[in-house]
C-alpha positions, 0 to 999 in steps of 0.5 A: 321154473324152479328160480321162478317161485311158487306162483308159476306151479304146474297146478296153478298154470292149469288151473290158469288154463281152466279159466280159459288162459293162454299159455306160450312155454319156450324151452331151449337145449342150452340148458336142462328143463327143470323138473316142475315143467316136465311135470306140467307137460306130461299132464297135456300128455306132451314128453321130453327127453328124461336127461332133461338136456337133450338138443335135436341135430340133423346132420343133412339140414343144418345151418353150415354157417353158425354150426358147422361142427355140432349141426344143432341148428336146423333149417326148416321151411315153414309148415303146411296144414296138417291136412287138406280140408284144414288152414294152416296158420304158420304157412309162407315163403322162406326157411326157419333157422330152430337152434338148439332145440329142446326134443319133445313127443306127443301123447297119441290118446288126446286129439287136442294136441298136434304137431306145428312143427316136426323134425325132419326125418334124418334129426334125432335127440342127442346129450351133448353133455353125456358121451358121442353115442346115440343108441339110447336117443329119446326118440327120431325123425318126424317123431320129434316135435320142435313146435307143438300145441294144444287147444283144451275144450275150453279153447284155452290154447298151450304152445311149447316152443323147443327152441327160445333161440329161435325168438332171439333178435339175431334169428330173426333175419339171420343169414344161414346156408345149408349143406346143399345150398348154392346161396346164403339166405334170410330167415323168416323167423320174425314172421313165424313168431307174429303167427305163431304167438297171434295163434296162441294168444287167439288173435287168429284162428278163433271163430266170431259170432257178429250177429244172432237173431231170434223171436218168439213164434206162434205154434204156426212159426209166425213172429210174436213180438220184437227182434231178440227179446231178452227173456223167454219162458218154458215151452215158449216156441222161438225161431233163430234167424241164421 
């Protein structure tokens, strides 16, 4: 953000969101968060590492192929609902290779934020940048969000991507192998990119009125009038046909 200019503050991106905008932000490990972002996060209570270069490894499910020595790309199955009575709209067949991602938590006083996507329990954060030790990690586990989101009582929609490579064209369809893998397979993160910016950019997960009808009634509730008049007046009694 800091090479981006004054039009990309975290205020004017609220404010951008106040007017029921939608936001994609995809960070990356490869390189340090700049401060203004962490700033904008910590407004929707979302945290990320205070080093600001902190990748998530996992050393029992990682991509054996392209990082068998740092194990900084996970391999994950695409995520389920977050619970029984709700549709997940990120869910299918296939593995998720997330390189490098940059680790990030979630506050847990607002109910509009939600996990898309954890960590698995044996990941942690870890500078690479810094020294071997992890003693000190931001954080572990399923505490670690690599995909997170927040839907505002505007319905304006935020999602923080951990991993920018993870939409480059080489993951897409990439061959990966995990530790405990008999076979090699395909990459599904075409597919989870499509649902997750359809998602963020409201092309699914919105509820559409088609059709509302309404008159005006008698005291009685018989109608009065034509289908859907366009003005009403105090005290008048109307009837909405659901």
């Amino acid at each position: 953000m800091a090479g981006l200019g004054p039009a990309l503050s975290p205020k004017l991106i609220l404010d951008f969101m106040n007017k029921e905008g939608n936001v994609l932000l995809a960070l990356s490990g490869k390189s340090s968060t700049p401060s203004a972002l962490s700033s904008l996060l910590l407004e929707l209570d979302i945290h990320l590492s205070t080093d600001r270069s902190s990748v998530v490894v996992d050393h029992f499910k990682y991509d054996t192929l392209s990082a068998s020595e740092k194990h900084d790309v996970l391999l994950l199955q695409r995520p389920g609902a977050l619970r029984p009575d709700t549709k997940s709209f990120f869910s299918g067949e296939g593995v998720l290779a997330i390189p490098r991602a940059a680790p990030q938590t979630l506050g847990s006083a607002s109910p509009l934020l939600v996990p898309i996507l954890r960590a698995p329990e044996t990941a942690y954060s870890y500078n690479p940048k810094e020294s071997d030790s992890v003693e000190d990690t931001f954080a572990t586990g399923t505490q670690l969000a690599l995909v997170s989101a927040m839907q505002a009582r505007n319905s304006a929609r935020f999602t923080v991507l951990g991993s920018v490579e993870s939409l480059e064209n080489k993951w897409f369809s990439a061959t990966v192998k995990g530790p405990d893998d008999e076979k090699e397979t395909t990459t599904v993160n075409r597919q989870f990119a499509e649902q997750l910016t359809a998602w963020t950019f409201k092309e699914t997960g919105v509820l559409k009125v088609g059709r509302i009808e309404h008159y005006l009634s008698d005291k009685d509730g018989a109608p009065v009038g034509d289908l859907n008049p366009k003005i009403y007046r105090i005290k008048n009694n109307i009837v909405r046909v659901d």
